[in-house]
N, C-alpha and C positions, 0 to 999 in steps of 0.2 A: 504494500500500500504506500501511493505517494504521500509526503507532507506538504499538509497546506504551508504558506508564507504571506507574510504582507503583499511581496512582489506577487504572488499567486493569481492576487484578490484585483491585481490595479496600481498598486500604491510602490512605486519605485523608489525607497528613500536613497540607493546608491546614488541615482539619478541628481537628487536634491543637494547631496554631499558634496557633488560633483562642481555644481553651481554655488554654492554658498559663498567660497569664495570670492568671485567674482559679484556676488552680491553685494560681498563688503566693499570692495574696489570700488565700483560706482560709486555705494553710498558715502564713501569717505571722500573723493571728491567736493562734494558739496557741503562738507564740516568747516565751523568756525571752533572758534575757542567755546560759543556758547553752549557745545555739544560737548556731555560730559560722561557719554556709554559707548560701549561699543558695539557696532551690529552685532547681534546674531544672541544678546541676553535675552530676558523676558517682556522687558521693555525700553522706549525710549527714553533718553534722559536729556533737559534741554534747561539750560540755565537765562532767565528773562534779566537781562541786562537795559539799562539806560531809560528806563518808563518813571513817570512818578507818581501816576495813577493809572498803572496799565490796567486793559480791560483783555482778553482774549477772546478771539474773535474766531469761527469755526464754519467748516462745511466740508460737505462730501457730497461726491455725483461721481456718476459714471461716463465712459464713452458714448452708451448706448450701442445702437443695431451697425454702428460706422466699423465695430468689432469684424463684422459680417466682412467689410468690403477689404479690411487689412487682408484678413485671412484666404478671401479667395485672390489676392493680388502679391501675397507672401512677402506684404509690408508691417511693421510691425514698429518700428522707433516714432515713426510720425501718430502713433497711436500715445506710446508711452507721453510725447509731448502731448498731445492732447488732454492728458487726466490732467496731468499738472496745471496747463494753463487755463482751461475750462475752472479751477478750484479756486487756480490764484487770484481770477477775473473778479470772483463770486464775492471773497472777502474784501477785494479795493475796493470795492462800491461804499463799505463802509468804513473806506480810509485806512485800511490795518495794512498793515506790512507782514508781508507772509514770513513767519519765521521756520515752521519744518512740517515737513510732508510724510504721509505715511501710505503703503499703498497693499493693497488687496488683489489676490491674484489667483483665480483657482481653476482648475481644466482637468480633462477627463484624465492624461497623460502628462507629465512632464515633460517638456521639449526643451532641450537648454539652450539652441539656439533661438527660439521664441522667447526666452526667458530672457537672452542675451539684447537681443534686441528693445524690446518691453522698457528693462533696465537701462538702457542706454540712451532712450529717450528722455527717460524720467530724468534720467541723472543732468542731463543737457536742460533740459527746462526748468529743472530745480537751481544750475546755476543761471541761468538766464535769470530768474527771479530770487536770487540771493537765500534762497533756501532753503535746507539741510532735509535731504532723506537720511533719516534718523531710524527707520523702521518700516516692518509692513506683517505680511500673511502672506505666503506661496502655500496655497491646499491642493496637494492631489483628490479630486471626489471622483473616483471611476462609476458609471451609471447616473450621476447628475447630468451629465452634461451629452451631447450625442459626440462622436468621433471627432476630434480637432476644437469645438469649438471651446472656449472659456468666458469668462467673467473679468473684468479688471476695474476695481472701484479704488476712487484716492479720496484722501483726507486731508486735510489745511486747516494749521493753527495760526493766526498771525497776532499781532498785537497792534493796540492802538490805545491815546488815551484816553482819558473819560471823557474827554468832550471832543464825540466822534462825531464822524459826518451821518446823521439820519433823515436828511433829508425834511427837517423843520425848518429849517430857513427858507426854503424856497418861495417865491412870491409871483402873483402876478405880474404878468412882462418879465419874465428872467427869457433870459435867449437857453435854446438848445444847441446843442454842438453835437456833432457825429461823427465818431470816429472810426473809416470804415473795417470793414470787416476782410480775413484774408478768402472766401469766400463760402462755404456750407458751415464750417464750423463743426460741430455733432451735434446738430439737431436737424430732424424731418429725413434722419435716414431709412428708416421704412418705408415716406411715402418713395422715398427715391430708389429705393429695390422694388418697389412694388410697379413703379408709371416704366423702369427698363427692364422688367421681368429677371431680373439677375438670378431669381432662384433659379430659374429656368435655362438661361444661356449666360455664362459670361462676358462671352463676347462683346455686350455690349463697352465693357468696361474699357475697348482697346479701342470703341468710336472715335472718329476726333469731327470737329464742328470749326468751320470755319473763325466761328467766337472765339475761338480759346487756342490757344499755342500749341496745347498738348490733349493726354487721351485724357475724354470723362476720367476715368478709373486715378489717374494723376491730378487731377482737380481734387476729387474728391477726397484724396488723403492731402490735400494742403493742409496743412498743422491749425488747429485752433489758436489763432493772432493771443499772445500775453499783451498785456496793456498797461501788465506795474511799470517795467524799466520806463514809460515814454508818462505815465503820470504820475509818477509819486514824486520829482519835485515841483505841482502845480497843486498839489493836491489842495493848498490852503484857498487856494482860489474858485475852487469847485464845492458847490451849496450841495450838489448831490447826483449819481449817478445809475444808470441802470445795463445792466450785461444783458446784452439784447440774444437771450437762448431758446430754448422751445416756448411755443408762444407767442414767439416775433416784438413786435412794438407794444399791440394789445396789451398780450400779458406780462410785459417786463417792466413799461415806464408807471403805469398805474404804482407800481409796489413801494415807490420813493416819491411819488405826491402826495402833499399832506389831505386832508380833504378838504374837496370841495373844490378842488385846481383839475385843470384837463392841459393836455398836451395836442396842441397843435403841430402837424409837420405839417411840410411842401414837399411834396413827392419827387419834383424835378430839382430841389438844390443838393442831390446826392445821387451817385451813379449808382445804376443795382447790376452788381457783377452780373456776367455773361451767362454763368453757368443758370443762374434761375431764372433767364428770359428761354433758355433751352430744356429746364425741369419743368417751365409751365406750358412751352410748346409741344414738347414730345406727352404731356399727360394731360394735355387739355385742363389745364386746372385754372377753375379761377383764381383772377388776382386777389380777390379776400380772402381766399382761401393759403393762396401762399404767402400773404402777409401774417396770416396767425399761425403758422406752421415754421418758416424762416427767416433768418434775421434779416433779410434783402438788400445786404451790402452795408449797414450800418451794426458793429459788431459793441459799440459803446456810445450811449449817450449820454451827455452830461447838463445841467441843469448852471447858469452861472446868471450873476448882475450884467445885465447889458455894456456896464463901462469895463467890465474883465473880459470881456471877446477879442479884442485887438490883442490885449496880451499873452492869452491863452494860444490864440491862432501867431503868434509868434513863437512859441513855446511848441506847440503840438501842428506840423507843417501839413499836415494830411487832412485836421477839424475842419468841419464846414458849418455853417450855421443852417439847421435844417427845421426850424421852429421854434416856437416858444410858448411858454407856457400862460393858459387863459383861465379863467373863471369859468367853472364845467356848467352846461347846459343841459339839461337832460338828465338823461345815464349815460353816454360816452364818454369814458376819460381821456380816448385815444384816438381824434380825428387825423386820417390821412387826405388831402388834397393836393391837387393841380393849383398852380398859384394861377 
C-alpha cells in the first residue's frame, strides 16, 4: 500500500521552499530603516516614525477578472503592479502616505515562475511608491480553484495626520481636475471578456485597431497609473479626491462630496482613451453604460479653490480642468455633459 503525503493531496511545500527565498529578495528591496522583521516570521513588523498625530489609514482590493487576461497572455509582473497601485491610489485620496504592503496569493498549484513574476511586480510598484512589502500569504488550495487559475488580493497601510483630507472643505464652484488615466485600469474586465468572447477564442487578444499602437491583449495589461509619486507634494492644495475605479464617475466622485454638492463634468475637456471608443464599438454598448462601468480616461479627480488650478496644473503637467462642483438638483450627484 502506497503513502498518502501532503504532495499527494496538491500541496507542494518543496515547491514553496524553493521560492521563499526569492521572496525575501524582492521584499527586502523595498525596506527602510522603519522595517524592523524579517520576511518569512509570523508577522510584519513596521516602526511609524515622524507623525505627531498619526492616524492609519487602510484598504484592500483585488485585480479582479484582469487575472483572467494575465494568465491567458502568460503576463504576470504588470499584474503584481496592479494590486499595488490600485491600493496605493485608494489611500491618497485620503492624503496618507502609503507606508507597507502586504499581499495575498493562493492557486490551485504553485508555479514559481508565476510567483516570480507576481513578486516582481509588486516589488517594483512598492518602490515606485516608497513602500515596504513587509509580508503576505502564498496558499497552495488544490480543488479551490480550477487548473492555472489563482487569486491575488493586497493590502495598504499608510499614514496620515489627524487633520486628513475628507473631503469637508469642498464648496460650491471649487474647479475639478483630471488626471488621466493609463487606460482600462482593473475595472469592467468581464464586461470586456465577455463583448471579445475570450473564453471562447483568444485570438482576439493578438487584434490590433488602427486606434492603438499595439494588440488589445497589450493594452489591456497597461499597469494600473500610481498617482502618489506625481501628488503627494501638492497634496496641501487638494480639498479632496476620488480614484475613478469600478463605477466610473457615478460611483467614485459622489463618495468625497459633502452633501448636498453634485459634480459637474464636460465630456469634451478630457480625451477618452482609444481603447473604450473600441470596447463600446465592438459591444455595442451604451455610452451610460460604459460611463458606470469604466473610468473613460480620467483615472483621478481632484476637487480644489479655483485660485489653486494655475498652480496645481503647473505642478501636475497632464491635469485638465474637466468641471466643477454645483449645488445638486434632484438626485444626480454626477452630471456628465457636452459643453
Amino acid at each position: 500500500m502506497s503513502h498518502e503525503t501532503y504532495r499527494s493531496s496538491g500541496v507542494d511545500r518543496a515547491a514553496f521552499e524553493g521560492i521563499r527565498e526569492k521572496i525575501g529578495a524582492f521584499s527586502r528591496i523595498t525596506h527602510g530603516s522603519q522595517v524592523v522583521s524579517t520576511v518569512g516570521g509570523f508577522a510584519g513588523m513596521y516602526r511609524l516614525e515622524g507623525y505627531r498625530e498619526p492616524v492609519l489609514v487602510s484598504s484592500t482590493d483585488n485585480v479582479g477578472t484582469k487575472l483572467k487576461i494575465g494568465s491567458m497572455l502568460g503576463h504576470h509582473e504588470s499584474l503584481g503592479i496592479d494590486l499595488v497601485n490600485l491600493n496605493v491610489n485608494d489611500i491618497l485620496t485620503q492624503g496618507a502616505i502609503p507606508l507597507f504592503f502586504l499581499d495575498y496569493i493562493s492557486m490551485d498549484s504553485l508555479e514559481p515562475q508565476r510567483m516570480e513574476s507576481l513578486l516582481r511586480g509588486m516589488a517594483w510598484a512598492c518602490r515606485e511608491a516608497g513602500c515596504a512589502l513587509i509580508g503576505g500569504e502564498t496558499a497552495q488550495t488544490p480543488g479551490v480553484y480550477v487548473e492555472n487559475a489563482f487569486d491575488l488580493v493586497g493590502f495598504v497601510v499608510g499614514g496620515v495626520e489627524r487633520e486628513s483630507m475628507d473631503g469637508s472643505a469642498i464648496r460650491e464652484g471649487d474647479a475639478l481636475l483630471g488626471i488621466p488615466s493609463s487606460g482600462v485600469h482593473t475595472n469592467g474586465f468581464s464586461l470586456v471578456r465577455h463583448i471579445f468572447k475570450l473564453e471562447e477564442d483568444r485570438s482576439a487578444l493578438y487584434r490590433r485597431y488602427d486606434d492603438l499602437n499595439h494588440t488589445i491583449g497589450e493594452e489591456l495589461l497597461i499597469p494600473h497609473r500610481c498617482y502618489y509619486p506625481l501628488l503627494e507634494p501638492v497634496l496641501p492644495m487638494i480639498k479632496g479626491m476620488a480614484h475613478i475605479t469600478g463605477g466610473g464617475l457615478e460611483g467614485n466622485v459622489p463618495r468625497v462630496l459633502p452633501a448636498g454638492l453634485a459634480a459637474r463634468f464636460h465630456l469634451d475637456s478630457w480625451e477618452v482613451n482609444p481603447i473604450f471608443n473600441i470596447i463600446q464599438r465592438e459591444g455595442n454598448v451604451e455610452w451610460d453604460e460604459m460611463f458606470q462601468v469604466f473610468n473613460m480616461g480620467l483615472g483621478m479627480v481632484l476637487a480644489c479653490d479655483p485660485e489653486a488650478v494655475s498652480e496645481l496644473q503647473s505642478a501636475l503637467p497632464d491635469a485638465r480642468i474637466v468641471g466643477e462642483v454645483s449645488r445638486q438638483v434632484g438626485e444626480e450627484r454626477v452630471v456628465i455633459e457636452a459643453r
